[in-house]
gemmi code that builds the backbone of each chain (N, CA, C; Angstrom):
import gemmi

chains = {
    "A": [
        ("UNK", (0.853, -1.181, 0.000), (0.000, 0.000, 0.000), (0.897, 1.243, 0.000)),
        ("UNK", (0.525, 1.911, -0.971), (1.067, 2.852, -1.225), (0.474, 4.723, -0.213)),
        ("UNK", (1.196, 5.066, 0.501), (0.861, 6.300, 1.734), (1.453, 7.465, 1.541)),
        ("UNK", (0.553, 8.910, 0.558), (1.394, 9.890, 0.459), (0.953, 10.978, 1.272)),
        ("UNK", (1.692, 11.757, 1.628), (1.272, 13.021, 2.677), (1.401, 14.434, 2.027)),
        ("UNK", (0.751, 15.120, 2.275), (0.894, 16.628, 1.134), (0.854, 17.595, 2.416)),
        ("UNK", (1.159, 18.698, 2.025), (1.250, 20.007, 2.753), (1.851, 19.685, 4.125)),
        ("UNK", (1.157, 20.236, 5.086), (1.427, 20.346, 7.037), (1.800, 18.990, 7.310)),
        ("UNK", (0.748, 17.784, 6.500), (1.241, 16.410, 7.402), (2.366, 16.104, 6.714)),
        ("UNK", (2.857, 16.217, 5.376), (3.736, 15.641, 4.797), (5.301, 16.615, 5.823)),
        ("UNK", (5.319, 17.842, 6.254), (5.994, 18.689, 6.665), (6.161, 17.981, 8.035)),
        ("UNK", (4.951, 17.703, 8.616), (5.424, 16.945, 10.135), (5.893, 15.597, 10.289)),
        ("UNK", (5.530, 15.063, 9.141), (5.417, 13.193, 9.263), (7.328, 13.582, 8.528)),
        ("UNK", (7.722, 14.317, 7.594), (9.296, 14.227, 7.138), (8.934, 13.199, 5.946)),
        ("UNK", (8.540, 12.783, 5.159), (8.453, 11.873, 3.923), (7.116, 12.533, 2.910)),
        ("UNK", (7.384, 12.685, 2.174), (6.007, 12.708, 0.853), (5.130, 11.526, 0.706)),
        ("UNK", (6.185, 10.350, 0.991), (5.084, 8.915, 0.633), (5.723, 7.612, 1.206)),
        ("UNK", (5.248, 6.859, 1.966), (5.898, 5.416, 2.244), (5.415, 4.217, 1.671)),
        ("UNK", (5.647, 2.960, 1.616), (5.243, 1.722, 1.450), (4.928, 0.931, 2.468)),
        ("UNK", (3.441, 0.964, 2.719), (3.474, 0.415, 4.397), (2.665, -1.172, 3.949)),
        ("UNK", (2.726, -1.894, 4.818), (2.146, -3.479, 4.334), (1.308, -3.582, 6.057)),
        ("UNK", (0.287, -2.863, 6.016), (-0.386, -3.405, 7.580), (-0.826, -4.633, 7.415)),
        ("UNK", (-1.724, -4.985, 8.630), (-1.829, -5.925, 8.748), (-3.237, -6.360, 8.200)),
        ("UNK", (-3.612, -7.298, 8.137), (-4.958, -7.469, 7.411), (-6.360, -7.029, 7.703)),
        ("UNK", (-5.975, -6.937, 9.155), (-7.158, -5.894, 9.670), (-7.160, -4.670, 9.552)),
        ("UNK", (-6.824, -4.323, 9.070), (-6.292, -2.565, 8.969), (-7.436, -2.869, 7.558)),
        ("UNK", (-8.620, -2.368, 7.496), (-9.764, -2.790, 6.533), (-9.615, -0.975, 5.749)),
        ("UNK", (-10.045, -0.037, 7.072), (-10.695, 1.060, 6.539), (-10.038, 2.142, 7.116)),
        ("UNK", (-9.823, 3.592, 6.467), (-9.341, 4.495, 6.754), (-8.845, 4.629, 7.606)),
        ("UNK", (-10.119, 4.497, 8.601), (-9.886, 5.119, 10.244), (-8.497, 4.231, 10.832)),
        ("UNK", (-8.856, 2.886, 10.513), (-7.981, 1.843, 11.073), (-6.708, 2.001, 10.778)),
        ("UNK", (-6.394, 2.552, 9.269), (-5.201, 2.647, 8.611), (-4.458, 3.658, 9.549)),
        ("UNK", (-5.446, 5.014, 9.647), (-4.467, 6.203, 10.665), (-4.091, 5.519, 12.064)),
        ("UNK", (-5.288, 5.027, 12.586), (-4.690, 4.474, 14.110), (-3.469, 3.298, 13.721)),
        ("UNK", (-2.914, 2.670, 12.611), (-1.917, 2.141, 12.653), (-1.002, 2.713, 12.239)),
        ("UNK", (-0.811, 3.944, 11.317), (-0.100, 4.686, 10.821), (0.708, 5.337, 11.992)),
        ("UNK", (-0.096, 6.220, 13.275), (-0.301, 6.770, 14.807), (0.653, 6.093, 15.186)),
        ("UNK", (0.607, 4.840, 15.173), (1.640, 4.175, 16.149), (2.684, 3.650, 15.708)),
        ("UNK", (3.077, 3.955, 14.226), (4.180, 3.724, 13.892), (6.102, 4.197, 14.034)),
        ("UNK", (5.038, 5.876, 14.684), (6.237, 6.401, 14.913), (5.842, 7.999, 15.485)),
        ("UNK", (7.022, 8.386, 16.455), (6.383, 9.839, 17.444), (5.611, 10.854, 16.182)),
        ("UNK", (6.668, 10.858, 15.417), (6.370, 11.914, 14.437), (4.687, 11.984, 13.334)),
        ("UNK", (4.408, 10.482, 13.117), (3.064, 9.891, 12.787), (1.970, 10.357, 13.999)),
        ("UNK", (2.384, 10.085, 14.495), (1.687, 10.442, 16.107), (0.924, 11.691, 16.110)),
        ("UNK", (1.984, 12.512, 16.009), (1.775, 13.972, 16.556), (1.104, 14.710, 14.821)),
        ("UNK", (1.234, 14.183, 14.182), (1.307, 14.561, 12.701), (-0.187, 14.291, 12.916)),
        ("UNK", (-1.164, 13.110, 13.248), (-2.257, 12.741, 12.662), (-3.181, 13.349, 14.107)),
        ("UNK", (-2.559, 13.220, 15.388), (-3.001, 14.382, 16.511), (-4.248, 14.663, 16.115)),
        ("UNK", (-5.264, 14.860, 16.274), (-6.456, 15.998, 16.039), (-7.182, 15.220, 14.474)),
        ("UNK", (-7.264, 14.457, 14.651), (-7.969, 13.374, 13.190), (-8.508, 13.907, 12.465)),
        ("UNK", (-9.620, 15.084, 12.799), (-10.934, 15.880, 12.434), (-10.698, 16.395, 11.289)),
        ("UNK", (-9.026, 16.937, 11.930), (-8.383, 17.771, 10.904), (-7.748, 17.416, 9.395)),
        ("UNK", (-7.414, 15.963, 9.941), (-7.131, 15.232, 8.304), (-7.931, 14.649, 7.743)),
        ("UNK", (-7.936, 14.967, 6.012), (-9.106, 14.497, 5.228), (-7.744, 13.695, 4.576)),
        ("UNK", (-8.493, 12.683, 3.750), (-7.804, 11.451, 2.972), (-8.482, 11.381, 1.849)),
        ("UNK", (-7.708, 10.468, 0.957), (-8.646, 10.244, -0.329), (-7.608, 8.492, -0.460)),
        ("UNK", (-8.465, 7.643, -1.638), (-8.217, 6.731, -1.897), (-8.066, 6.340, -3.094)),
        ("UNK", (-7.288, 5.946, -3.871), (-7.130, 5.655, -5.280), (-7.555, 7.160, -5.839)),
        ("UNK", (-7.128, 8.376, -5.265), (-7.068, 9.530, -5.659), (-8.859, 9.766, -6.031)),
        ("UNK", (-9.957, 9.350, -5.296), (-11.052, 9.808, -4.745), (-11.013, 10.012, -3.262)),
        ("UNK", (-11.548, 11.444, -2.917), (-11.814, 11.625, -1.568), (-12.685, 10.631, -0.588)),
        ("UNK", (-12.075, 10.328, 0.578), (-12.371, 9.148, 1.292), (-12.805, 9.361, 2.712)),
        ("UNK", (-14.004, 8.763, 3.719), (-14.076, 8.953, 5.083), (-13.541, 8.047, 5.655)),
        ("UNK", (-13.661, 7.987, 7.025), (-12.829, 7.254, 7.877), (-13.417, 5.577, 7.511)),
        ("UNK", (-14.661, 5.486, 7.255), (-15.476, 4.038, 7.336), (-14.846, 3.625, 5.566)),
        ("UNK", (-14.417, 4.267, 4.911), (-14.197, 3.713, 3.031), (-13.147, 2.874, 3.544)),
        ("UNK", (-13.100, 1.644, 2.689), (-12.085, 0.437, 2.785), (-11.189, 0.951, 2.035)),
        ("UNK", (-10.005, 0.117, 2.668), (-8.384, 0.601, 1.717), (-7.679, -1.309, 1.716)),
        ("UNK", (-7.652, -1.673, 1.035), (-6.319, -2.972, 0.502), (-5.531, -2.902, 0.162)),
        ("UNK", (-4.698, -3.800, -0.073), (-3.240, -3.858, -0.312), (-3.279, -3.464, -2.056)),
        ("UNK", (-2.288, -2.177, -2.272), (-2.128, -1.794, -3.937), (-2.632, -0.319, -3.730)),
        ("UNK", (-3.726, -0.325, -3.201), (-3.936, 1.030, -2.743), (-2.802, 2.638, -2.905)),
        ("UNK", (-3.480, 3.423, -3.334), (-2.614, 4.611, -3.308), (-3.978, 5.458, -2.202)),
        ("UNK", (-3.199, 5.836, -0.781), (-3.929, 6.144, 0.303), (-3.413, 7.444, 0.240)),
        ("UNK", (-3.865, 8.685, 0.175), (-3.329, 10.197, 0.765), (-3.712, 10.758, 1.681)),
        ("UNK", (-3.048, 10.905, 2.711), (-3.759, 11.964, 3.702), (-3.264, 13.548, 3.602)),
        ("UNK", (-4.140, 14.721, 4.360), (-3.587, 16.154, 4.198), (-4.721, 16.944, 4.517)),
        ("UNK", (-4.262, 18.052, 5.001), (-4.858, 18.922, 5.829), (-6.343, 19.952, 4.434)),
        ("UNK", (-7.202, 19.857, 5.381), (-8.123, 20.562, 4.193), (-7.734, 21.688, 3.710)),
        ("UNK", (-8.249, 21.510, 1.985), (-7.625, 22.132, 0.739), (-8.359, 23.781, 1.083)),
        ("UNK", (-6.950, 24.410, 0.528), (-7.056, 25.935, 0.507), (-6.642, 26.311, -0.720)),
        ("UNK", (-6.886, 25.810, -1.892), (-6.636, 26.290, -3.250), (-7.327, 27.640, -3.580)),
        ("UNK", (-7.656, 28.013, -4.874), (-8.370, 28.777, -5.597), (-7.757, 30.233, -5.313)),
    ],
    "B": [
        ("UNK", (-20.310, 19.343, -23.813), (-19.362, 20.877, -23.584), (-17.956, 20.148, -23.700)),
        ("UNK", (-16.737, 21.585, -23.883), (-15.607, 21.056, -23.823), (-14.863, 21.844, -22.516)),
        ("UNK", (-14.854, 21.068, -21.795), (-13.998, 21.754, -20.703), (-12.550, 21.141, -20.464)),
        ("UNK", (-11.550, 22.843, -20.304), (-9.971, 22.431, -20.287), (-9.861, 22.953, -19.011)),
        ("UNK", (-8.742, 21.804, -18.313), (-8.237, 21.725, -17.143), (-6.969, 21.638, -17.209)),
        ("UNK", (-6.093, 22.940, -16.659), (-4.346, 22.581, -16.776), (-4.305, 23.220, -15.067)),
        ("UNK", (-2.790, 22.561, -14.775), (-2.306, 22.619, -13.412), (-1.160, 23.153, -14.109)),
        ("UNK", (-0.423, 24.134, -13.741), (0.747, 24.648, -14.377), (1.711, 25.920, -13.436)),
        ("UNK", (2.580, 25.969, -13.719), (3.528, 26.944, -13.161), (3.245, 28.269, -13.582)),
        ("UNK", (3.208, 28.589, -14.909), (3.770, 29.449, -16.079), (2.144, 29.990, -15.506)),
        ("UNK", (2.397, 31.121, -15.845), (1.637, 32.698, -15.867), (0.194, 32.319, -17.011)),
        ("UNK", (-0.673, 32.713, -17.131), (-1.540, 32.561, -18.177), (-1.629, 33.811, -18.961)),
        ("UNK", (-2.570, 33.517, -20.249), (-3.316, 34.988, -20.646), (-4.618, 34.949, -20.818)),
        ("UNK", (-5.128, 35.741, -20.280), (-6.712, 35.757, -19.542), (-7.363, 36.219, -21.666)),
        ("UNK", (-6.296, 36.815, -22.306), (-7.102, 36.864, -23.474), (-6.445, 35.940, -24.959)),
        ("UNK", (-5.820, 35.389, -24.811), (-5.361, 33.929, -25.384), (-6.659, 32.821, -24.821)),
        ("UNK", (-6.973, 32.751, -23.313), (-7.716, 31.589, -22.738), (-9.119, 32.066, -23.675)),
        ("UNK", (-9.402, 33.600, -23.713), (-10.832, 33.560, -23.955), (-10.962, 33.296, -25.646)),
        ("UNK", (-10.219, 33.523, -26.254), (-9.971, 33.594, -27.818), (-10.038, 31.908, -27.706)),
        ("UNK", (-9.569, 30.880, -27.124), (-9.520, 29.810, -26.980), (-10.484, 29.209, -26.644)),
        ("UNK", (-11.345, 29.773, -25.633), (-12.433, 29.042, -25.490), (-13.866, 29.177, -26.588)),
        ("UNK", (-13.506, 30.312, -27.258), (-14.630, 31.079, -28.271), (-14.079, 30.693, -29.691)),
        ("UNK", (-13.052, 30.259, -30.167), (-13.069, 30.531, -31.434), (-13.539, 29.782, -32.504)),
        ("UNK", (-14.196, 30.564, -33.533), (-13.963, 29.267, -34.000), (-15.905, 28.995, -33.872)),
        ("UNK", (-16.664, 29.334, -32.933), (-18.220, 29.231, -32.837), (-18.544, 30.611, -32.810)),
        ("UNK", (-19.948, 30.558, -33.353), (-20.712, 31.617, -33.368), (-22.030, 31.573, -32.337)),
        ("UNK", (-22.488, 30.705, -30.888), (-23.111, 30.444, -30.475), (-22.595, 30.992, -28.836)),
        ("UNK", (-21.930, 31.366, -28.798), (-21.179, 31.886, -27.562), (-21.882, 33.170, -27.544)),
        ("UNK", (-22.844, 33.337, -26.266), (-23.482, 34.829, -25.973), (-22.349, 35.275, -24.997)),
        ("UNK", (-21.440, 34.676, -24.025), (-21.113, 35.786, -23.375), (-19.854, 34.830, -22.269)),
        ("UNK", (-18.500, 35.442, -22.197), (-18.008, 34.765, -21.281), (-17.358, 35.253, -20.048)),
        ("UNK", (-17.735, 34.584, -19.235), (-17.916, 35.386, -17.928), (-16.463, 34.661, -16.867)),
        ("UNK", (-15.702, 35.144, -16.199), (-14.506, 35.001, -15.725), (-13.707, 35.499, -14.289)),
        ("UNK", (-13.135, 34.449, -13.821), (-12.867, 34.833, -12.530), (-11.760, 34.481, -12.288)),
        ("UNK", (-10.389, 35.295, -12.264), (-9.209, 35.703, -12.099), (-8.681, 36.211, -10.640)),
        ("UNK", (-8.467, 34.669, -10.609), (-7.804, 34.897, -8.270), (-6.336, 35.540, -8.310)),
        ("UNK", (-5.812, 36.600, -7.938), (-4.685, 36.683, -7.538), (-4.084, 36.833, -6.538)),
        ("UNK", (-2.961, 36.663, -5.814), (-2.057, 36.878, -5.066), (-1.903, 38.183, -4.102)),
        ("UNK", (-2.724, 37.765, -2.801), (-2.611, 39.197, -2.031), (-1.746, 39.343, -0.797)),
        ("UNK", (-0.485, 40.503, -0.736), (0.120, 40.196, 0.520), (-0.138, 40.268, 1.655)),
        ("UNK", (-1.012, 39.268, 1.982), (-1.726, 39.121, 3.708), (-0.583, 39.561, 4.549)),
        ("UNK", (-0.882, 39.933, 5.474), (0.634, 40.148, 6.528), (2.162, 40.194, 6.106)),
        ("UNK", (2.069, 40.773, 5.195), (3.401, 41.307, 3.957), (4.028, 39.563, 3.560)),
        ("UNK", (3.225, 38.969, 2.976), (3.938, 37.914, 2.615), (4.993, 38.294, 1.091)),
        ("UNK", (5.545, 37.366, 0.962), (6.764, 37.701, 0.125), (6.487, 36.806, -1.281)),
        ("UNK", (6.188, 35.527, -0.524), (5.976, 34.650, -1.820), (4.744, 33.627, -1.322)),
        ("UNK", (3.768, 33.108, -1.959), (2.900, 31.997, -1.686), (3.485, 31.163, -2.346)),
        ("UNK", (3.608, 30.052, -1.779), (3.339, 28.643, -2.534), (2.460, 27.594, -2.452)),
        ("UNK", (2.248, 27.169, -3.440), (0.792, 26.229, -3.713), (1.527, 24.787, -4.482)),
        ("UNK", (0.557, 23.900, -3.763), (1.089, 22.649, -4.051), (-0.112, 21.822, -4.321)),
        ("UNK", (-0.334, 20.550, -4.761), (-1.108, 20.358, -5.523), (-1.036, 18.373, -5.470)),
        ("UNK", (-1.971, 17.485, -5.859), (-1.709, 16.610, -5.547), (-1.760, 15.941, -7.326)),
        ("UNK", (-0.637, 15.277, -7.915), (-0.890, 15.310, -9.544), (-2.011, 14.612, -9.857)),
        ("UNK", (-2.696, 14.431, -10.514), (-3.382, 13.054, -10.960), (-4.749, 13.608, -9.897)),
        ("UNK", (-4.687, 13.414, -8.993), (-6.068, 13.802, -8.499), (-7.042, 14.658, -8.454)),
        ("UNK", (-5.853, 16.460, -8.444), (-6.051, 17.964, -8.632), (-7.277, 17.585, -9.744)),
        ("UNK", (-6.368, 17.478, -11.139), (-6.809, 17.335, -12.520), (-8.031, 16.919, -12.323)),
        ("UNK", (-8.716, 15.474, -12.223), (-9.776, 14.689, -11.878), (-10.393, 15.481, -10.800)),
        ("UNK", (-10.439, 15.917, -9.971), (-11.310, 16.464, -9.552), (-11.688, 17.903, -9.941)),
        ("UNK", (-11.057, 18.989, -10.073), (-11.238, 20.252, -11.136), (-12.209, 19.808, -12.278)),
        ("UNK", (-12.189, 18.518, -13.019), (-12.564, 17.786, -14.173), (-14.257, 17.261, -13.837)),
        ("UNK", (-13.920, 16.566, -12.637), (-15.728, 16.509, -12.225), (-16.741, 17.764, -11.819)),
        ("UNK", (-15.843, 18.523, -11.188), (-16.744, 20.079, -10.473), (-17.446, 20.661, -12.288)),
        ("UNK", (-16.151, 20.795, -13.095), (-16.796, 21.298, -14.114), (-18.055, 20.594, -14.971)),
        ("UNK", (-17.956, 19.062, -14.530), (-18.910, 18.586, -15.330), (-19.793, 18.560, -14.794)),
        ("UNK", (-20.035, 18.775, -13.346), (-20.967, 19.601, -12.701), (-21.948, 20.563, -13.003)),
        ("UNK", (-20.575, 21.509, -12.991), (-21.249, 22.514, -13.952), (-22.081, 22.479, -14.884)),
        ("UNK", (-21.750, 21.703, -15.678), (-22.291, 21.489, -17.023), (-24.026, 20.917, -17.055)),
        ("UNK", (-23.632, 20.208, -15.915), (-24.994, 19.350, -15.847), (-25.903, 20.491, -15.423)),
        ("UNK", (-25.347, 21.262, -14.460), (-26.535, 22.236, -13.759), (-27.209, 23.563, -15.214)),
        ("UNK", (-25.612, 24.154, -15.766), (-25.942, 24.980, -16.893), (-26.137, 24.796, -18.253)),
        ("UNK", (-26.393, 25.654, -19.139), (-26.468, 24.829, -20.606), (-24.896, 25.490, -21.103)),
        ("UNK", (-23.936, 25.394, -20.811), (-22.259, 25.905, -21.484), (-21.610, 25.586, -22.690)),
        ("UNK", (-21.201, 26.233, -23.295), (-20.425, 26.357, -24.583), (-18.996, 25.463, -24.073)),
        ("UNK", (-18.786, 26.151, -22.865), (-17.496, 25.583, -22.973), (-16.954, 26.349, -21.418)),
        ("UNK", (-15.793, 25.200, -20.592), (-15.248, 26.326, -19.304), (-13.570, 26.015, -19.919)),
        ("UNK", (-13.100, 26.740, -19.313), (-11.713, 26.925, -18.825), (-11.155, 26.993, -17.281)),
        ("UNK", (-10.560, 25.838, -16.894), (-10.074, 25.667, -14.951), (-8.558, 26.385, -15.554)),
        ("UNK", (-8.114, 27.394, -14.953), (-6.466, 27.266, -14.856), (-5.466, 27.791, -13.673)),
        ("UNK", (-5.083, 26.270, -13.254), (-4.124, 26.941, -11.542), (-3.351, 26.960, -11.477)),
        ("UNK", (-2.223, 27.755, -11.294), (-0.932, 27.478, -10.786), (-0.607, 26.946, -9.610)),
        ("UNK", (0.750, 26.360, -9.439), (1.472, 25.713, -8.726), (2.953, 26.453, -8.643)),
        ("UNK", (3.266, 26.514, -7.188), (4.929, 26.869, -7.056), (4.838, 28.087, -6.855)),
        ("UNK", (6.037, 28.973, -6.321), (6.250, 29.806, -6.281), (5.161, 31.241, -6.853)),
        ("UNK", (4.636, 31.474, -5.836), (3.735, 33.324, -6.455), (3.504, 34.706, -6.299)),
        ("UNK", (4.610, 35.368, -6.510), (4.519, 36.625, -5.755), (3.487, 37.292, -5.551)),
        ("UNK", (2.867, 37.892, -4.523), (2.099, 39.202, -4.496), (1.605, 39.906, -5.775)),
        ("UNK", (0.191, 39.829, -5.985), (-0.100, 40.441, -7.278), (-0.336, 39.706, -8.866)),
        ("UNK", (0.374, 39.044, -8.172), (0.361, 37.569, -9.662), (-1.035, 36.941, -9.864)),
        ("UNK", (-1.503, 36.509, -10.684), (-2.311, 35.688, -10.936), (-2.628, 34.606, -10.442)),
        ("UNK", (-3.123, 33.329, -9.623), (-3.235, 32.214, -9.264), (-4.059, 31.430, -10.041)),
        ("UNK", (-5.602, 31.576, -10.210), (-6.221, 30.479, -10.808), (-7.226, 31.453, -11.681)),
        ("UNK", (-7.603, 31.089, -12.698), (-8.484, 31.402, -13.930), (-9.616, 30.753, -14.310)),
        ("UNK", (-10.613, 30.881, -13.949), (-12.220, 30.232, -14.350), (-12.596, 30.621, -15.760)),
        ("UNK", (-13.082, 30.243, -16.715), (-13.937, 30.931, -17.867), (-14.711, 29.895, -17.893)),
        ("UNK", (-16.416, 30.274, -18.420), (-17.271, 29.696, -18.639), (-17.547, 30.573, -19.756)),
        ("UNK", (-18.454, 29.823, -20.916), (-19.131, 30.477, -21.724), (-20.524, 29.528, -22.263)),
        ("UNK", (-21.477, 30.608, -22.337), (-22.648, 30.123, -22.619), (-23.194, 30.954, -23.276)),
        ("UNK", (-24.624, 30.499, -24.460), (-25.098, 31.892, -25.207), (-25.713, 32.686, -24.208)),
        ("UNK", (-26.287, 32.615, -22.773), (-26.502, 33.618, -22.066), (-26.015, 33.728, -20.664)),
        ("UNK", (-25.842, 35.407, -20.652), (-25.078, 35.424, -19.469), (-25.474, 35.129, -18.273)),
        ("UNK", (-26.611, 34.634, -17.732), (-26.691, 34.022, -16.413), (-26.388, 33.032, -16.356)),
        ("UNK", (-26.368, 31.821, -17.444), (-25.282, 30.679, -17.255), (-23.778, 30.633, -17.240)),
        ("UNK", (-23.760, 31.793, -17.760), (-21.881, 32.011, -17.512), (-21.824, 32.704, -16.163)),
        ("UNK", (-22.627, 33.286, -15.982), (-21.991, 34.073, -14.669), (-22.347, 33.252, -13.336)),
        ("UNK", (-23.190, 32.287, -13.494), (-23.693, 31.632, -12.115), (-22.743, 30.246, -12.008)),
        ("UNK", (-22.303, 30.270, -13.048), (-21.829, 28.308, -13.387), (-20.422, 28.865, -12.857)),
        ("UNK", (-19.517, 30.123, -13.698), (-18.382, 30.442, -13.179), (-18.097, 30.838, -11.400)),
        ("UNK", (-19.365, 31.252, -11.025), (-19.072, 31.401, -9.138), (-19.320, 30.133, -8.738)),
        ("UNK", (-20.081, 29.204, -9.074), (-20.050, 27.915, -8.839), (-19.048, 27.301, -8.813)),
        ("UNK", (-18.194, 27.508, -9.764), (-17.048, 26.689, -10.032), (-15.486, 27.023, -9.491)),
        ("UNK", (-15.777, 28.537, -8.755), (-14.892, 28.446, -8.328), (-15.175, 28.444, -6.803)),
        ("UNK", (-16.229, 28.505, -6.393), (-16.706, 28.467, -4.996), (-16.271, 26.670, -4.739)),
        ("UNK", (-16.587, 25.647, -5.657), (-16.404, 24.162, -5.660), (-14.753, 23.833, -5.494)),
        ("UNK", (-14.496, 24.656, -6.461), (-12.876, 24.400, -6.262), (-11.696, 24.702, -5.042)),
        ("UNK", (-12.353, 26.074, -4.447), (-11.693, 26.145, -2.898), (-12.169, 25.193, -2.257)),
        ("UNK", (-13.007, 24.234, -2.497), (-13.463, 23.437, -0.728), (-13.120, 22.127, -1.671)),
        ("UNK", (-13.267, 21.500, -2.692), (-13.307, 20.383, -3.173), (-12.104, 20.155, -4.232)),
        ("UNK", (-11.190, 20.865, -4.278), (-9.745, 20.580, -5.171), (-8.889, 20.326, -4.376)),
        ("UNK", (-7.577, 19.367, -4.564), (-6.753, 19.207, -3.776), (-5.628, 20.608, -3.831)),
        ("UNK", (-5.658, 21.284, -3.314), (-4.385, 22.551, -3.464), (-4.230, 22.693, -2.150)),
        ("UNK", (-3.089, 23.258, -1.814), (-2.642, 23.545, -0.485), (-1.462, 25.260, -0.481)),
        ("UNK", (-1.657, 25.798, 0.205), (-0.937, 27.083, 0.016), (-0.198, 27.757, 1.147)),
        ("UNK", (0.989, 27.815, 1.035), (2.149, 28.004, 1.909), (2.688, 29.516, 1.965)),
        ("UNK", (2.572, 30.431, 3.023), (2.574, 31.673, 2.828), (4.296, 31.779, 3.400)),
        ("UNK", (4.806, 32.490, 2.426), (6.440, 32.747, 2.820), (6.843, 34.078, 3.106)),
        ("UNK", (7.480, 34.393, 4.342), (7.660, 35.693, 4.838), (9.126, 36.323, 4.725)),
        ("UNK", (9.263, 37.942, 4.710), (10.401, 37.986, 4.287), (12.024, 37.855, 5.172)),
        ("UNK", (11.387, 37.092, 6.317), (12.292, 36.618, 7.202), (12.598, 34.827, 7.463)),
        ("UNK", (12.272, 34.715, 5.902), (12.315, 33.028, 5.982), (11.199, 32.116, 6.579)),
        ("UNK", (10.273, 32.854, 7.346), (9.603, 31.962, 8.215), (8.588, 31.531, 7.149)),
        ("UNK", (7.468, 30.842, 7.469), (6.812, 30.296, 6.583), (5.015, 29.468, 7.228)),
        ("UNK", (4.227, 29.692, 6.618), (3.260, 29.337, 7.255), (2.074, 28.935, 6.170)),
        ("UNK", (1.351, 27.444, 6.898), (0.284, 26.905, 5.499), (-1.068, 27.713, 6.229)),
        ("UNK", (-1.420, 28.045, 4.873), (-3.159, 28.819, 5.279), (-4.262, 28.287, 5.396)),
        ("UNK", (-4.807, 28.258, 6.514), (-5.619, 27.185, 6.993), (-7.193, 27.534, 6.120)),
        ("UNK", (-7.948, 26.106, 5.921), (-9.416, 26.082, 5.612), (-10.461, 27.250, 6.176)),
        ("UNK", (-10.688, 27.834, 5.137), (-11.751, 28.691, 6.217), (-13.445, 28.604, 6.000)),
        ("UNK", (-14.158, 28.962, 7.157), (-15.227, 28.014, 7.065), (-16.279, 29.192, 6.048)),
        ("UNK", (-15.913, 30.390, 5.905), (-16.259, 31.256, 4.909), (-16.029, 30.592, 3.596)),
        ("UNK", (-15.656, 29.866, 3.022), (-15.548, 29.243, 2.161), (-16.344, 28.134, 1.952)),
        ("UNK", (-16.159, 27.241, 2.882), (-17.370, 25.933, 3.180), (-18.772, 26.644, 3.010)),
        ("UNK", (-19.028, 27.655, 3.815), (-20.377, 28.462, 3.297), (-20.893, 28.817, 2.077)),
        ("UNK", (-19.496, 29.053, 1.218), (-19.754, 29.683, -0.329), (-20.183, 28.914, -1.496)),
        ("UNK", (-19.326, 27.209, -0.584), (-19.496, 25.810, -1.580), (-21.049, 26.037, -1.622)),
        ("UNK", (-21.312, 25.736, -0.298), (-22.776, 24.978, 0.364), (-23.577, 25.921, 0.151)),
        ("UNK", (-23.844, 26.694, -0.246), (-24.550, 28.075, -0.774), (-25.287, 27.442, -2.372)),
        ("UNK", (-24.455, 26.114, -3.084), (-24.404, 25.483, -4.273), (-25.232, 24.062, -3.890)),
        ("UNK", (-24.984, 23.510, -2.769), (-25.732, 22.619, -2.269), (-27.292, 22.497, -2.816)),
        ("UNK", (-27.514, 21.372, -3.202), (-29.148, 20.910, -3.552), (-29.778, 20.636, -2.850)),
        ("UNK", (-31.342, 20.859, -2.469), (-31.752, 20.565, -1.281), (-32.272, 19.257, -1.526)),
    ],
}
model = gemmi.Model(1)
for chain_id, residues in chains.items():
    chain = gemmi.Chain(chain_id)
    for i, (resn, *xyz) in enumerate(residues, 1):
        res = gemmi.Residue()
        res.name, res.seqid = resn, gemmi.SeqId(i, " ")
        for name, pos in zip(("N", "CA", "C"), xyz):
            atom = gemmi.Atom()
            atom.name, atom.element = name, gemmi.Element(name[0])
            atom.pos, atom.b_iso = gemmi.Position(*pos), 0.0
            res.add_atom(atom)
        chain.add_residue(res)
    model.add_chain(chain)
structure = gemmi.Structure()
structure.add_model(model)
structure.setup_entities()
């Protein structure tokens, strides 16, 4: 599974994108961050305040309950301030 | 309709885009346009905007066909920059055109009201002491989407 981070989280987490292989229960979003959380201080403090990160999945926007599998391209990042 | 979507660095021309979106038909009543630029909030020096590839595109790409569905359009134009933007510069470019102007003018605030809350962009305000700061969601905006909301 492919994990990229853009803007503030990509700035706190230190990487643009990892290759993570959870575990098989790791079904849906939510699950993915609470394993992401405990991977490391910086994951931790980066995903802090959940509310605040929106995700998308196979590059459609995603909630915490949307399923993610292995192949997956998962993004998380702080809500968009374009235009 | 034909709607063009570019993500790009480079500067635009607001009258190249409209000659582009018009030429060439004689059914175009009127094109209506919305040109965001670069303001120095708290003396910023440079913005930067970042962008997610592949997804930006595709989603800019559905809002407009959005559009389309709600108005009867000739044709839109999305155009955003990315990277580096001084104060005053240009950022993003809307054109819609339709033979009448309340479909150009309602579809183009639509479309860019959709694109602050529903495009992936992110924007990094740079100060002239190096420091640096991302500009947070504001809920004045979420209001402007949802203002578009169907009941």
């Amino acid at each position: 599974m492919r994990i990229l981070y853009f803007a503030g989280l990509r700035q706190r987490i230190g990487v643009a994108e990892e290759e993570v292989a959870p575990p098989q229960d790791v079904r849906d979003v939510g699950r993915l961050i609470a394993w992401l959380r405990a991977s490391s201080p910086a994951h931790e403090a980066a995903f802090a305040g959940t509310s605040r990160v929106r995700a998308a999945v196979n590059q459609d926007f995603a909630g915490l309950g949307d399923a993610v599998a292995a192949g997956d391209e998962v993004a998380f990042f702080p809500p968009v301030t374009g235009g | 309709m034909a709607v063009r979507v570019r993500v790009q660095q480079a500067v635009f021309d607001l009258a190249a885009e409209i000659a582009e979106l018009t030429g060439g038909r004689t059914d175009v009543g009127g094109v209506a346009s919305f040109c965001g630029l670069c303001r120095a909030d708290d003396g910023l020096v440079t913005l930067e905007l970042e962008h997610y590839p592949g997804m930006t595109e595709r989603a800019i790409e559905r809002i407009a066909d959005e559009a389309a569905r709600r108005w009867p359009l000739t044709g839109a134009t999305v155009i955003h920059r990315v990277g580096a933007i001084p104060p005053g510069a240009p950022i993003v470019l809307v054109l819609t055109a339709s033979s009448h102007r309340a479909a150009a003018l309602e579809s183009c605030a639509f479309l860019i009201d959709w694109l602050k809350t529903r495009a992936p962009f992110w924007k990094r305000e740079v100060f002239a002491d190096g420091s640096t700061r991302w500009v947070e969601a504001k809920g004045e905006d979420d209001q402007a989407a949802a203002r578009w909301d169907r009941a």
